[in-house]
C-alpha positions, 0 to 999 in steps of 0.5 A: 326592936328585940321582940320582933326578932324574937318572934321571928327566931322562934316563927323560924325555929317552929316553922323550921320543925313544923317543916320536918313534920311534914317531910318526915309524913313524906310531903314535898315542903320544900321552897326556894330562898326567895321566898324565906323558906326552909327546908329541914330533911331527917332521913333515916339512912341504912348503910351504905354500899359502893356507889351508894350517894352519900346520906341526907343530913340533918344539920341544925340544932332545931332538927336534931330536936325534932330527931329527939322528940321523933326518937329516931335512930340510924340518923346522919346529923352535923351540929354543934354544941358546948361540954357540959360535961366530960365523961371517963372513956368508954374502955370496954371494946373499941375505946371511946372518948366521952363527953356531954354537949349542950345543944343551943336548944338546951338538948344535951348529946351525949359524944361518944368518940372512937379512940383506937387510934391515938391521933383520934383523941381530943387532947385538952377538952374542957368543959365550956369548949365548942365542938362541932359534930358529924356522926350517927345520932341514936336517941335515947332518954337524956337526948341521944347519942352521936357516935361514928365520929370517925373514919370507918375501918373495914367495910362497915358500909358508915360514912366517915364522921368528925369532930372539930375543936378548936379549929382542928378536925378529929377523926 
């Protein structure tokens, strides 16, 4: 009974990819529910201006895979992973909270959160935590970078991200 769902774990995690190849070559893959389909969009948004719609998001651990795989960059993502690792804070600026999520794929991200503003900071995050993201992914070697975990000040032209930890959103 186990390797029947297995298999189709896996079947839709690579058709999942597979999906994104082809939508990221600019070919409609898109199909309905009733026929079991999925539809995975990575898009590379510029920033936005006033009346701009809001920004395709890549949502799943599987697509942010294929994000790394692609380097992509500049790319609004929402996931969720595990602190494996917590980092000193970035102090050199705008000040940043900075950890390492586990992606259920085994891709690490690194988070690096603005804390300019004192409410903005985790309190309490330990390694083995949950938390979910919506922010801007950049890649680089170790799996990438989500950052613009907050709400812009200024005319940035950045959608307002989030982090969620323990039920509480961080913004």
């Amino acid at each position: 009974m186990k390797k029947p769902l297995l298999a189709a774990a896996v079947l839709l995690v690579l058709g999942g990819l597979l999906f994104g190849l082809f939508r990221l070559a600019g070919e409609d893959v898109s199909s309905g529910p009733e026929s079991g389909g999925v539809v995975v969009t990575v898009s590379t948004p510029r920033p936005r201006k006033a009346g701009d719609p809001a920004p395709h998001v890549t949502n799943s651990n599987a697509a942010l895979q294929l994000a790394f795989q692609l380097r992509q960059k500049n790319l609004q993502v929402s996931g969720e992973g595990v602190v494996s690792k917590l980092l000193t804070d970035d102090n050199d600026g705008s000040r940043h909270q900075r950890f390492v999520l586990r992606l259920s794929t085994g891709q690490t991200l690194m988070i690096a959160h603005n804390i300019d503003e004192p409410e903005r900071r985790i309190p309490r995050l330990a390694k083995g935590d949950t938390v979910r993201f919506y922010g801007v992914y950049e890649w680089n070697e170790e799996g990438g970078t989500v950052h613009w975990t907050h709400r812009p000040g200024g005319s940035s032209g950045h959608v307002a991200g989030w982090l969620e930890h323990e039920g509480r959103k961080y913004q």
